[in-house]
C-alpha positions as CSV (number, residue, x, y, z in Angstrom):
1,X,-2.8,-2.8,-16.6
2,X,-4.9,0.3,-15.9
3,X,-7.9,0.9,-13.8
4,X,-10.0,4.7,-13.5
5,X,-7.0,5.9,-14.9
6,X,-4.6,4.5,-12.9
7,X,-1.7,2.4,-13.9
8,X,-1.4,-0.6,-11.9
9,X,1.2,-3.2,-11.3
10,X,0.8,-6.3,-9.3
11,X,3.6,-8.6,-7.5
12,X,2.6,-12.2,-6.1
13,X,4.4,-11.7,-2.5
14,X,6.0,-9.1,-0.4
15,X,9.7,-9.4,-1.8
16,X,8.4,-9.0,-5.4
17,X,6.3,-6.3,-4.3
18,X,9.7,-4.5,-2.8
19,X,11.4,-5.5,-5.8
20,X,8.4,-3.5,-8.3
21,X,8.4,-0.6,-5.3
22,X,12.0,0.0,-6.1
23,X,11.8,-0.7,-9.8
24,X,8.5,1.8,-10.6
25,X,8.6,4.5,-7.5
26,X,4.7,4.4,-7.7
27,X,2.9,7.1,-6.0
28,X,1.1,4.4,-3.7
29,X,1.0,1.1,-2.4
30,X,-1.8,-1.5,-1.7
31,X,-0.4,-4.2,0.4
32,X,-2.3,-7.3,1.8
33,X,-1.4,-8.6,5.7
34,X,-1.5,-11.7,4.8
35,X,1.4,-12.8,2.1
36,X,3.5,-15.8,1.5
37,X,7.2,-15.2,3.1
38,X,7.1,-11.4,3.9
39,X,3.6,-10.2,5.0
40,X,2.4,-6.8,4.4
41,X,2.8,-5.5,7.8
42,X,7.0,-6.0,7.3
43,X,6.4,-4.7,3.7
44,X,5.1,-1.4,5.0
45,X,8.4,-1.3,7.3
46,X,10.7,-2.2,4.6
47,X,9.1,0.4,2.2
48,X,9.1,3.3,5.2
49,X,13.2,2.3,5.4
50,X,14.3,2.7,1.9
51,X,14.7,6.9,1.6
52,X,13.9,6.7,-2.1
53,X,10.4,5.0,-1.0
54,X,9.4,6.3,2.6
55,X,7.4,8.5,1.3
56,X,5.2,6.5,-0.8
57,X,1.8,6.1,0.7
58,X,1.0,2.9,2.2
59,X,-2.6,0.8,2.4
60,X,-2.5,-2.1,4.5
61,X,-5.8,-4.3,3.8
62,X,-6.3,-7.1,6.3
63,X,-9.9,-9.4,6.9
64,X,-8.8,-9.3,10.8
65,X,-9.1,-6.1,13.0
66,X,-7.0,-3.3,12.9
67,X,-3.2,-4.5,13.6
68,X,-2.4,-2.5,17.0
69,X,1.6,-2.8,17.4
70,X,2.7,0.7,18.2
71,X,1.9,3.7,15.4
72,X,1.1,1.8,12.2
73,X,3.7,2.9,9.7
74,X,0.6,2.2,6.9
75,X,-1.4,5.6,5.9
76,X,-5.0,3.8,5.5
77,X,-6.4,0.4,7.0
78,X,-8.7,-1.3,4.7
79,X,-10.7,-4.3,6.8
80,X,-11.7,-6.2,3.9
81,X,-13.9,-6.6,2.1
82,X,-13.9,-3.3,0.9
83,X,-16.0,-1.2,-1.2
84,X,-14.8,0.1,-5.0
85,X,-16.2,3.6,-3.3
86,X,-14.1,3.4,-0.6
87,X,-10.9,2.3,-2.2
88,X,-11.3,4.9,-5.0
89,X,-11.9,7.5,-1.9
90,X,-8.9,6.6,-0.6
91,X,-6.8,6.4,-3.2
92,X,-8.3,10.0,-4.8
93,X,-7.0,11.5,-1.8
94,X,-3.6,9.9,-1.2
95,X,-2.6,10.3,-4.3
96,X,-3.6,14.0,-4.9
97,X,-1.6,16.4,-5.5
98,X,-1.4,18.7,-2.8
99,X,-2.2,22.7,-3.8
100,X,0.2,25.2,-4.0
């Protein structure tokens, strides 16, 4: 699937989503909090301990309030709902290629 250009694949819960991570190296991640088995909070851990994926940046999007455990290991919080402008934004930016 592709949206503004993007490529875009999808996974139904956090293991699949580790599984694709691992399988595409994408150059970012959208996770929900809320998932069946492995929510997105322990994805974003998981993801930050593989080397070949730790850099990958990480979007945690949650309807509650920002999760405060410690330093979040996510690059962005999204409190849902959120706006196509602001997830383009966000996405534009971490995914940019930094200048030489």
């Amino acid at each position: 699937m592709q949206l503004e250009g993007y490529r875009v694949e999808t996974a139904s819960d956090g293991e699949a989503g580790l599984a694709a991570a691992d399988k595409v190296r994408p150059v970012l991640a959208i996770t929900d909090r809320s998932m069946p088995g492995m929510d997105g909070i322990e994805l974003c851990h998981r993801l930050r301990r593989e080397p070949k994926l730790a850099r990958i940046p990480l979007i945690l999007a949650s309807a509650a309030p920002e999760i405060a455990l410690g330093a979040p290991v996510w690059d962005e919080f999204w409190r849902k709902p959120v706006s196509v402008e602001i997830m383009l934004t966000s996405i534009r930016r971490l995914v940019a290629v930094p200048s030489k």
